[in-house]
C-alpha positions as CSV (number, residue, x, y, z in Angstrom):
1,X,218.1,69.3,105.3
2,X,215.3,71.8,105.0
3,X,213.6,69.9,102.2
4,X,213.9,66.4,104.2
5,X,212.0,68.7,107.2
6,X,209.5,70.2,104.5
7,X,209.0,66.7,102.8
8,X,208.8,64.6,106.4
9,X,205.9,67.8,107.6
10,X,204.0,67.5,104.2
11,X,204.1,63.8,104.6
12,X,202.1,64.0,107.8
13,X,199.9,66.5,107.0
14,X,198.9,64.7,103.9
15,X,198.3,61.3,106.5
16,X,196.3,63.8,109.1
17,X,193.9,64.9,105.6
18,X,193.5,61.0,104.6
19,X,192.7,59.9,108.6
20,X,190.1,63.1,108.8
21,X,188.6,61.9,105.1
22,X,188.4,58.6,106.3
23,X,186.9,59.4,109.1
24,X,184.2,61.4,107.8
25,X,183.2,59.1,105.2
26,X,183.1,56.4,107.8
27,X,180.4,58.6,109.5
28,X,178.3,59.0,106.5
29,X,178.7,55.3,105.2
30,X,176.7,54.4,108.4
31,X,173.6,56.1,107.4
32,X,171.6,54.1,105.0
33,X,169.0,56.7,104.4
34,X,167.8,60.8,104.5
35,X,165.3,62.8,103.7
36,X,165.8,66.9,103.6
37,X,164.3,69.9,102.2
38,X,166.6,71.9,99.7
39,X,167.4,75.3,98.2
40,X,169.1,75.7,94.9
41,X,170.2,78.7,93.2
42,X,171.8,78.3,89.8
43,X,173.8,81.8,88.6
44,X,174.3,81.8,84.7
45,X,176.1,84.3,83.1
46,X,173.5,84.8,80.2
47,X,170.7,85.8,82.5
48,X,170.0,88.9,84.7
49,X,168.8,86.9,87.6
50,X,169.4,83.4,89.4
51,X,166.9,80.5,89.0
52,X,165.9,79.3,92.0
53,X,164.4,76.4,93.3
54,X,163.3,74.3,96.1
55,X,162.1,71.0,97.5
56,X,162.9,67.4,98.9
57,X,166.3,65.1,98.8
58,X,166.3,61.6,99.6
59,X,169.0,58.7,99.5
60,X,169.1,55.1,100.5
61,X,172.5,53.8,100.6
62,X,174.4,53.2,98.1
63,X,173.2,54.3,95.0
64,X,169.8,55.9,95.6
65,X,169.4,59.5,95.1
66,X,165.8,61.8,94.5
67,X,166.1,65.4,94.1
68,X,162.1,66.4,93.7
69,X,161.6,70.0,92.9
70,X,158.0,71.8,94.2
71,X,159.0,75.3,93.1
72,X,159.1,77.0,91.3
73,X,157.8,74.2,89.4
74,X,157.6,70.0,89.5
75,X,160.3,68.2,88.4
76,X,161.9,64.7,89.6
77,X,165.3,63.6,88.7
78,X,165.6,60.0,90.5
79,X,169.4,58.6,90.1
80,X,169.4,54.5,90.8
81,X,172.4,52.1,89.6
82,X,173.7,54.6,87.7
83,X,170.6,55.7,85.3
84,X,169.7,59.0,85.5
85,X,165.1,59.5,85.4
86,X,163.9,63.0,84.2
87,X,160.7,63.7,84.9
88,X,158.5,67.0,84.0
89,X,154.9,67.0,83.7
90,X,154.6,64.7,81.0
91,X,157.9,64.3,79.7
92,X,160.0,61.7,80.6
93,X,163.4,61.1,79.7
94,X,166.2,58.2,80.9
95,X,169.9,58.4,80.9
96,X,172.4,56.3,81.5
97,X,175.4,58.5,83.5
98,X,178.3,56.6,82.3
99,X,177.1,57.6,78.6
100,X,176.9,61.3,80.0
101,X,180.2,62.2,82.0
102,X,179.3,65.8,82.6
103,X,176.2,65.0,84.5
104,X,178.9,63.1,86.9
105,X,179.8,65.9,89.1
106,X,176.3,66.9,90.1
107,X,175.6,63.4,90.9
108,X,178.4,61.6,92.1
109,X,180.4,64.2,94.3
110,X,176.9,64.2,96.4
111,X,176.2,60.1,96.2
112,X,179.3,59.4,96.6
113,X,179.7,61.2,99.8
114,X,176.6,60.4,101.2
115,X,177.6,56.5,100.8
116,X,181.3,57.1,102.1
117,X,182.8,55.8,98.9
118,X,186.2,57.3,98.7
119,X,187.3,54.9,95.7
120,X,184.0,56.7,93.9
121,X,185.2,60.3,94.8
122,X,188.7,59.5,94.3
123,X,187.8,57.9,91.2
124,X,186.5,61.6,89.3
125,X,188.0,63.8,91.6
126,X,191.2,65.2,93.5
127,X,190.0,65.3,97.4
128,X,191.0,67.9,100.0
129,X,189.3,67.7,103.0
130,X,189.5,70.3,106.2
131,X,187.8,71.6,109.5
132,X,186.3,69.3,111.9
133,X,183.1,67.0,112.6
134,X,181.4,70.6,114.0
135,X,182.5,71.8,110.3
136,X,183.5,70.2,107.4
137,X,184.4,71.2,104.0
138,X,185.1,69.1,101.3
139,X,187.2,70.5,98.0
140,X,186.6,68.3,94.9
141,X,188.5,69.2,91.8
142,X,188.0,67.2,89.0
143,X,190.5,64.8,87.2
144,X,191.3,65.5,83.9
145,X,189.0,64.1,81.4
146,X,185.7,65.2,80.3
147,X,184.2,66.5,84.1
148,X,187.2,68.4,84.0
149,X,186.6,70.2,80.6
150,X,183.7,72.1,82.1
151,X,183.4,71.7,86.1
152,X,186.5,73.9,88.2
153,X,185.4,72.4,91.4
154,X,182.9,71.1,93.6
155,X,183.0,72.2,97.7
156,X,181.0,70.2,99.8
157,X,180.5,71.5,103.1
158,X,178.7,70.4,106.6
159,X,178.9,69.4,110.2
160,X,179.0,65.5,111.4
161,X,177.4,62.9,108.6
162,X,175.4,65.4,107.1
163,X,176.0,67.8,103.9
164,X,174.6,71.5,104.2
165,X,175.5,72.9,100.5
166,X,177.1,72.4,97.6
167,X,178.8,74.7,95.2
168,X,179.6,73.9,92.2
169,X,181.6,76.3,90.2
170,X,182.0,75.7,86.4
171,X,185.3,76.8,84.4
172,X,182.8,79.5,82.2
173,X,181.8,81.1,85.4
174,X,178.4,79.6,85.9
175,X,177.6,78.2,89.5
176,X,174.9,75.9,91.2
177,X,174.7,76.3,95.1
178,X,172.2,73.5,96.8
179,X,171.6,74.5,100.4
180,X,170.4,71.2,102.3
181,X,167.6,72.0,105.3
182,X,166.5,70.4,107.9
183,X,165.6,66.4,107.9
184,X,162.2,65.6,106.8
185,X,160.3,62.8,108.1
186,X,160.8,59.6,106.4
């Protein structure tokens, strides 16, 4: 009798974390388009300090994502129908994501989001969702496979339809925090 009552309560708490998903992706699938200023901090165990970097995010729904980076010096990765454009000063390089699955959790866990494609997240990752609209977090873990060889998880984390950080914690120890600012002007 116990494990009926434990089953029946998981049951609805796992409907309660699929309505609030659903729900929050609703919210973001209804804006087409950002533009925000962003911190990143990227810990690696083989150096003393962490890199840091800043500068400006923009997406245009569904597939559109910019991350340009002003300091500590230029550099534009521009993801759109899933290629993948490096550029540094002169050097240019183009990838195609699907040929490069570990670039997939940087990328998608954020695109995905921001478009409110749950197939997409579901797709590399195991969701867990909790909080409220005031304060969300998101708790990717990837699927096995080759994001899952490297990556531990992903937390997204933010308040109504818009994302304020993401951690991303690799299985060697490494970790990549983005801190998402204010909105920019279009």
């Amino acid at each position: 009798m116990r494990a009926a009552v434990a089953l029946a309560a998981l049951a609805v708490v796992s409907v309660a974390r699929a309505d609030a998903l659903d729900e929050l992706l609703r919210g973001f699938a209804t804006h087409r388009t950002g533009h925000a200023a962003f911190t990143e901090v990227h810990e690696f165990a083989l150096l003393k300090r962490p890199l840091r970097s800043s500068g400006e995010l923009r997406y245009r729904s569904p597939d559109y994502l910019e991350k340009r980076t002003l300091q500590p010096r230029p550099e534009t990765l521009v993801l759109k129908d899933g290629t993948l454009l490096a550029e540094r000063g002169r050097h240019r390089r183009v990838l195609e994501l699907a040929a490069h699955p570990e670039l997939v959790p940087y990328i998608e866990s954020i695109r995905a989001t921001l478009a409110g494609d749950r197939a997409a997240l579901e797709r590399y990752f195991v969701v867990d969702v909790s909080g409220d609209a005031s304060a969300w977090t998101l708790r990717l873990r990837p699927r096995p496979g080759p994001i899952g060889r490297s990556v531990q998880e992903v937390r997204l984390s933010g308040a109504a339809a818009a994302i304020r950080e993401v951690d991303i914690r690799l299985k060697d120890g490494d970790r990549s925090r983005l801190e998402i600012g204010p909105d920019l002007p279009p």
